[in-house]
N, C-alpha and C positions, 0 to 999 in steps of 0.2 A: 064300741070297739076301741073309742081314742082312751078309755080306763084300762084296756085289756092291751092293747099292742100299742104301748109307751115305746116313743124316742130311746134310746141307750145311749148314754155317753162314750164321745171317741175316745174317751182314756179308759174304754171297759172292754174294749174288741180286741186287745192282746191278750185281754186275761181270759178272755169269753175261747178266745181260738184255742191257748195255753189249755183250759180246761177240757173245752174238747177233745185236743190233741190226745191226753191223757186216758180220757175216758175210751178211746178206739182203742188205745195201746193195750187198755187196761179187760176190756171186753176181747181182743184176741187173744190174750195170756189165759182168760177166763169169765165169760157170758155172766159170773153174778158181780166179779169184778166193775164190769162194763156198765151195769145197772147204775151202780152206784157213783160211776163215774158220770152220767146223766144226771143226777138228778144233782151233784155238785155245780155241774154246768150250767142246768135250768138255776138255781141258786144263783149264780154268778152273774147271767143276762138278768136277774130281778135284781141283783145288789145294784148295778149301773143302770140301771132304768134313771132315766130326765124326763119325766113328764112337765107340760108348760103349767104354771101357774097363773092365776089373778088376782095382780098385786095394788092393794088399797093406793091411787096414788095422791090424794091430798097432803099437801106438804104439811110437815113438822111429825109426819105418822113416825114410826121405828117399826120396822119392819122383822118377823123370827128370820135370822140368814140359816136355820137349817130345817130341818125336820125329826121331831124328837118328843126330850120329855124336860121340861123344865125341875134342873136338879140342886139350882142353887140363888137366890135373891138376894143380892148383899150392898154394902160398899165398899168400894178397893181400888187406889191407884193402879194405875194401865203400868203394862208390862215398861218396865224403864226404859227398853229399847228404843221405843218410839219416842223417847224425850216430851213426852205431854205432862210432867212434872209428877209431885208425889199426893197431890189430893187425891183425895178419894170420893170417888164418883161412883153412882148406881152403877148397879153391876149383875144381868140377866143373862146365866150360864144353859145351857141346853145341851143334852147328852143324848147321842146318838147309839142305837144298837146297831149291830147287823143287818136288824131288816128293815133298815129304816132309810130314803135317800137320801143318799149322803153328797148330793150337788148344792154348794154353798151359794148363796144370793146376797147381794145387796140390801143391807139392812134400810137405806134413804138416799136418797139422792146427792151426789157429790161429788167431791175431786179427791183420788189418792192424793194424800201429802205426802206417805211415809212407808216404807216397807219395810220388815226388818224378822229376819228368821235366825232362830236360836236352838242349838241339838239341846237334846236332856234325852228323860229317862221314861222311861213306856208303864206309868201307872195306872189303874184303876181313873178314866176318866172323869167319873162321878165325884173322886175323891177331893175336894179343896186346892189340896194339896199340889193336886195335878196342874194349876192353873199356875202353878213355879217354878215346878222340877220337870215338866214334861217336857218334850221336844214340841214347836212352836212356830206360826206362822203369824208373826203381828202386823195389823193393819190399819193405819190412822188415816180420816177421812174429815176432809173439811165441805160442811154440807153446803146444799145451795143458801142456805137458810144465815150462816155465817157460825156455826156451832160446828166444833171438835167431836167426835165419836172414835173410838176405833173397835174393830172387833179382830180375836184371835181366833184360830183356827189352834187349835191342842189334841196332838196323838194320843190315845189308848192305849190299854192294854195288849190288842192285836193291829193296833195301826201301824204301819210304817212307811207311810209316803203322804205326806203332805202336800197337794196340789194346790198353785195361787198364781192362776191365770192371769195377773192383771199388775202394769206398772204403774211406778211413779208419775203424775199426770194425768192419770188417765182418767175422764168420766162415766159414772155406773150410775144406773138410774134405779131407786129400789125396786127390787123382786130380781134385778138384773146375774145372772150367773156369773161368779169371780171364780170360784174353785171348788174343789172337793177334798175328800180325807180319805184312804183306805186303811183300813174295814173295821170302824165303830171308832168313835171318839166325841167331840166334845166343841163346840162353838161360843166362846165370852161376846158378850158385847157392854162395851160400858158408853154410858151417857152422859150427857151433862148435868155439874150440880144440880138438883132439886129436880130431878125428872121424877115422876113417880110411874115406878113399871104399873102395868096393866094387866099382869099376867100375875100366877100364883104357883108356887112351887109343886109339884106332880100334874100342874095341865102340861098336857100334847100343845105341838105347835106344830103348822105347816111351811116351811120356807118358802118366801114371797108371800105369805097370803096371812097368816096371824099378826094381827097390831101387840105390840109388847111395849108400847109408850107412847105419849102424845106430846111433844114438846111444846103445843099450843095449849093443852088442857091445864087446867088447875084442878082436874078431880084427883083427890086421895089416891093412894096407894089401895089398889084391889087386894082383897083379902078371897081366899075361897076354902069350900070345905068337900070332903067326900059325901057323896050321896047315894 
């Protein structure tokens, strides 16, 4: 039952009620109307769904902070805002759909150093590109471990609320819930030099629960293939 009747996030029950509201409004004006206005609604209690994760917690792990599909491997200096300079550090992007939970976690364990949110433009999350012109929730964390990380939180093409529950100071232990996105988007997370992700462009990942790097390891960079 705990797979079937998941937790719903408090930032879901306005929209969960909004939808319903709709769908009665919608089923008195006209019964096939009203159908369809359910079944947006049941949609809506599944987009907020928070079910609990189990989060690897041996230090130096890197934690996926969403739930997704890994759409981008690279290196790329962290968003200026957060002043962590202009290197370029690994850089393990994951792209959110619709039906996918979109409650953001804690990639490892740390201290916010830095917050810093920047408006843009609502493109294709997947795109590169989005990871400069979108609108933007940047976040730099100094880990227990004494390493810089930060991960951003970047709107889609249907997103337009960026949620980031958590301030300057504050400690988050990884798998730990910080925020979410509404409705599809995109979570960066960059490392420190010489990290080698663990993960490989088109695997799935679970927030809090898939390793995406090991800052204690010296294995290679994972490579993987379709099968």
């Amino acid at each position: 039952m705990k797979t079937i009747l998941v937790p719903i996030n408090p930032a879901g029950w306005p929209f969960i009620a909004m939808f319903a509201a709709i769908a009665v409004a919608l089923g008195y004006y006209a019964e096939p109307l009203g159908w369809i206005g359910l079944v947006l609604t049941l949609w809506c209690v599944y987009f907020f769904r928070d079910p609990d994760r189990v989060t690897p917690t041996r230090p130096g792990l890197v934690i996926a902070p969403a739930d997704g599909r890994i759409c981008l491997i690279d290196e790329a200096a962290p968003p200026a805002e957060l002043g962590m300079g202009d290197e370029l550090r690994p850089r393990v992007c994951i792209f959110m759909n619709v039906f996918n939970v979109h409650v953001n976690r804690a990639p490892m364990d740390g201290t916010i150093s830095k917050l810093a949110y920047r408006p843009g433009k609502f493109l294709n999350a997947e795109l590169d590109k989005a990871s400069e012109f979108n609108e933007r929730q940047s976040v730099s964390m100094r880990t227990k471990s004494g390493h810089d990380i930060a991960f951003v939180q970047i709107a889609g093409l249907v997103a337009r609320r960026i949620l980031c529950q958590v301030k300057e100071g504050q400690e988050l232990k990884a798998g730990e819930r910080f925020g979410l996105i509404r409705f599809g988007s995109r979570v960066d997370v960059y490392m420190p030099k010489g990290t080698a992700p663990l993960v490989s462009v088109g695997q799935l990942t679970t927030a809090g629960e898939t390793v995406i790097a090991d800052l204690e390891s010296s294995e290679p960079r994972r490579e993987g293939a379709v099968r």
